[in-house]
C-alpha positions, -999 to +999 in steps of 0.1 A: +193+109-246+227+106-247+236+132-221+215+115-198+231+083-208+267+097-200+255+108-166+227+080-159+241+073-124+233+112-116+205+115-132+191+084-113+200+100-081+179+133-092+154+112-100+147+096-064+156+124-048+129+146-062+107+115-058+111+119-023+119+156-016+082+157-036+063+132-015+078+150+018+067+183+006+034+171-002+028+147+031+020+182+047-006+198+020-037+165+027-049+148+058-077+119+052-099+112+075-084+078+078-055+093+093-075+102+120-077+069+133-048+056+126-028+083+145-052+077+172-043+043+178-005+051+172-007+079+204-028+055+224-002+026+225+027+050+228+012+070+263-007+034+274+014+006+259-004-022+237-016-048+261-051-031+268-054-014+232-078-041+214-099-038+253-101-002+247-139+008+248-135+044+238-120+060+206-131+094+189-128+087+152-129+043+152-125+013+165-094-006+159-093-026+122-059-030+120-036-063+130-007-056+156+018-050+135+010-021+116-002-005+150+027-010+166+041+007+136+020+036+139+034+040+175+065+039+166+057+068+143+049+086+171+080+082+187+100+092+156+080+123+155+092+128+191+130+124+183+128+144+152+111+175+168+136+168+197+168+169+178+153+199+154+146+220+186+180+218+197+196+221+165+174+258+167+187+264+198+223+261+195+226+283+161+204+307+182+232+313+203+254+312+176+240+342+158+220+355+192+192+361+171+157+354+186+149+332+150+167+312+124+146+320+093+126+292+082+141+267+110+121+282+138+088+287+118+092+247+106+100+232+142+072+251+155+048+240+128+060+206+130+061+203+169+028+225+174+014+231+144-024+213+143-052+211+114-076+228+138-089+228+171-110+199+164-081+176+151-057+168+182-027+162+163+005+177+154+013+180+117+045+167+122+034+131+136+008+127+110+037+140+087+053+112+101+029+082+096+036+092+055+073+084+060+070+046+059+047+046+028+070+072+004+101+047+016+082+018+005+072+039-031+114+042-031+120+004-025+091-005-055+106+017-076+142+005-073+129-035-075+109-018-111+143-003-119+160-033-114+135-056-135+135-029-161+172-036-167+186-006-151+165+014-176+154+045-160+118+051-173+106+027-157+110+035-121+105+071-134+070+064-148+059+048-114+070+075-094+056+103-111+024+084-117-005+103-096-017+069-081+014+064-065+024+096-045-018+099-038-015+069-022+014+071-001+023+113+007-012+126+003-033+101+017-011+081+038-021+041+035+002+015+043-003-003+006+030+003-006+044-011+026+027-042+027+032-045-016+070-039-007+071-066+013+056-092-007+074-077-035+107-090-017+093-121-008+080-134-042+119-126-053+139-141-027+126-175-040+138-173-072+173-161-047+198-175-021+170-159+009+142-181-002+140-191+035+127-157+042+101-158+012+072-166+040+080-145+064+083-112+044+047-125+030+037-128+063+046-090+071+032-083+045-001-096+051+005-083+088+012-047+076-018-047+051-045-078+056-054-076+018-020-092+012-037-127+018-048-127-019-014-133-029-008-159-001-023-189-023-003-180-056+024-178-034+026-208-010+027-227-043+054-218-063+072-217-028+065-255-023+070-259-059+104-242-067+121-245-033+140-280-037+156-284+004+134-295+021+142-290+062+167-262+060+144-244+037+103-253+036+104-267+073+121-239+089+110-210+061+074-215+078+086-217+111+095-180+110+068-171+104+048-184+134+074-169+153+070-133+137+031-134+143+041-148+180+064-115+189+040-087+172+009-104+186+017-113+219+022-076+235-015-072+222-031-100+250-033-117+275-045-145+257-026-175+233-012-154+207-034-179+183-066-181+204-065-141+200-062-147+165-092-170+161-116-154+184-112-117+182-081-108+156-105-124+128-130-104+136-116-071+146-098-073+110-123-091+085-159-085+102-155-043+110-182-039+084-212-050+064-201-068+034-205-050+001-209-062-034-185-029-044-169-002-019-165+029-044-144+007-067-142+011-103-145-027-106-169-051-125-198-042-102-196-011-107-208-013-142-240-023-128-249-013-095-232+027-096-224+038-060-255+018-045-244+006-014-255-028-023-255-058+002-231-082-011-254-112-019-231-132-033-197-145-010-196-177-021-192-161-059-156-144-046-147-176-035-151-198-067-140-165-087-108-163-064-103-198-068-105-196-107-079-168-109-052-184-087-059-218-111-056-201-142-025-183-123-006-217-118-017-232-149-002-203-166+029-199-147+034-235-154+033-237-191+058-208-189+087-227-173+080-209-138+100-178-149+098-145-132+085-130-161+053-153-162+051-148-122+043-116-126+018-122-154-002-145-132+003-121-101-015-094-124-035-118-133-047-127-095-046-094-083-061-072-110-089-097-113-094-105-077-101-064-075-121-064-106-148-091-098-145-105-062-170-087-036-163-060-011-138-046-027-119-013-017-107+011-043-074+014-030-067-026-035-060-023-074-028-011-060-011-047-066-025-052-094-017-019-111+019-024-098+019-060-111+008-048-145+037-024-151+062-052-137+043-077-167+048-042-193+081-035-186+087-067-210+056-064-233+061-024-239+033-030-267+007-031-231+024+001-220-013+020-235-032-001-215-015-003-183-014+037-186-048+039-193-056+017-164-034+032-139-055+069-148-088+052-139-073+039-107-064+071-100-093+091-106-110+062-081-088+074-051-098+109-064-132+101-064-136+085-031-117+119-014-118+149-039-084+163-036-063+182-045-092+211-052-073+226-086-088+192-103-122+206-096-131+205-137-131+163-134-150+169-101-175+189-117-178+161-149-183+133-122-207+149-095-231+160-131-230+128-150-237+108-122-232+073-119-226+077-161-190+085-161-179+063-129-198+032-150-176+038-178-144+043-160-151+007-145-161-006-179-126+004-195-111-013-165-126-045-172-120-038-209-087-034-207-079-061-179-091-087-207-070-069-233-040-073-216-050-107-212-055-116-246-029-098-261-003-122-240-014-135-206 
């Protein structure tokens, strides 16, 4: 301990780089299907442009679900794929006549895997643009971290004990979602009010919720202690919520033909929040769960999320309140909304415990007597995204103890969930 305490600034650097050098040498070993899709819409706007992309009557994998923004990021991806493999190739050539050699060891073999390379015939894409869409996510998994280092005090365990946790490099390098993006961004924004930028609070929710839709159930929590804290009242609350108009105005308009805002009301809102039947529980180890198992159930109670949503976000304020709106107690009710909102409102996906998991280690990093819990909790969420894809193979053993116990084991995993939600809870929040 002390060695590393003499050389904490170097061992911090190790730290993120093997973070990262990790995440990039795993973003090549998994492709979800998801990716699929999203890679085709990414190559579809960069070789047609966006205008016609929501018009679009015929995809391979899906139809569009996403909002602008995060597609024009995905064609952007594409482009940096193109100007990567551009600038590798001609780094190849030029030591190629150099050395006059034919081959420059394990240059030429990873240009041409990442500029040619494909999954299989079947699968259109290179390996170095979907490698690619996973560089946005394992930044965002850096910027978390360093926000958890700098709550923590500068201590390193705690950014160390995100990163190497199995839900977070699962999420972002093997399976590629935009969670950690979106989370990063409304990470920033719940901080700058408590800063001198708390006139860019709303619009770094707003990419947020533009990068990653689910984001709206911190919007609520949110737009209060905004009005609440900020004091100025032009400067700040009148043109802090101008910007963001302005930032759905740019990203949107390239999409239609239409109002910007009559696009959102008539076809965004559906595209987005009506792509499928609602469901009580979407493989999530959540409250419903417990009772239904991995029935596909028909969600038969919406107005339920509603009052439940409404409940969580009360007890949120009321609690934050009482606590002298600190950070501290922010984050407490954030876990509190987001952990709960995943646990017992309908429809939910298993990858949107992600906030709330985060959340939770942001609320232990002060309470380490919850640190059991939260680990325990962060496991189950983890063996979730495992169960919805089954990778990597070499954890075939909890495969095998799922797939014989049925719905059994999957019914206790969401019962310790709730269990522990409530025990965090009770021990503090």
């Amino acid at each position: 301990m002390d060695l590393i305490a003499k050389h904490r600034k170097i061992f911090l650097g190790l730290v993120f780089a093997f973070a990262v050098l990790f995440r990039i040498w795993l973003s090549d070993k998994s492709w979800h299907v998801d990716m699929w899709s999203n890679a085709g819409w990414g190559e579809w706007i960069y070789e047609h442009g966006p205008k016609n992309f929501y018009n679009n009557q015929f995809w391979t994998y899906s139809w569009p679900t996403q909002p602008p923004l995060v597609n024009s990021i995905y064609a952007s991806n594409k482009k940096l794929f193109i100007d990567i493999l551009g600038r590798s190739a001609w780094v190849e050539h030029q030591l190629k006549k150099i050395f006059h050699q034919q081959k420059i060891f394990w240059l030429s073999d990873w240009v041409y895997r990442f500029g040619y390379g494909k999954i299989n015939n079947e699968i259109p894409f290179q390996i170095g643009y979907l490698m690619t869409m996973k560089l946005l996510p394992i930044l965002a998994d850096v910027v978390i971290a360093i926000i958890i280092f700098w709550w923590g005090k500068r201590s390193i365990k705690w950014p160390l004990i995100y990163l190497i946790n199995p839900f977070s490099w699962y999420l972002s390098a093997g399976w590629g979602q935009y969670d950690p993006v979106g989370f990063a961004f409304a990470l920033f924004g719940f901080l700058s009010i408590f800063g001198n930028l708390s006139i860019l609070g709303p619009s770094l929710i707003t990419l947020a919720i533009l990068v990653k839709p689910t984001s709206l159930i911190l919007a609520p929590f949110f737009g209060y202690i905004y009005l609440r804290k900020i004091k100025k009242f032009f400067d700040i609350k009148i043109l802090g919520l101008l910007f963001p108009i302005l930032i759905f105005w740019i990203t949107t308009q390239p999409y239609t033909h239409k109002n910007p805002f009559e696009f959102a009301r008539y076809d965004l809102t559906r595209i987005v929040f009506e792509k499928s039947e609602p469901r009580l529980s979407v493989n999530s180890f959540n409250f419903w769960r417990i009772f239904i198992g991995n029935k596909p159930e028909r969600d038969i109670f919406p107005l339920l999320s509603l009052i439940i949503f409404g409940i969580l976000n009360t007890v949120g304020i009321y609690h934050w309140e009482k606590n002298k709106l600190t950070i501290a107690a922010m984050w407490e009710s954030l876990f509190l909304i987001a952990m709960g909102s995943f646990l017992f409102m309908t429809g939910m996906l298993e990858r949107y415990a992600f906030a709330g998991i985060v959340f939770g280690l942001m609320v232990v990093i002060k309470k380490p007597y919850l640190f059991k819990y939260w680990l325990a909790m962060s496991l189950v969420f983890w063996i979730n995204l495992y169960y919805h894809w089954w990778w990597p193979e070499w954890f075939s053993p909890l495969k095998t103890l799922i797939s014989w116990s049925g719905d059994a084991t999957t019914k206790f995993l969401s019962l310790i969930q709730v269990g522990f939600f409530f025990r965090i809870l009770t021990k503090k929040i």
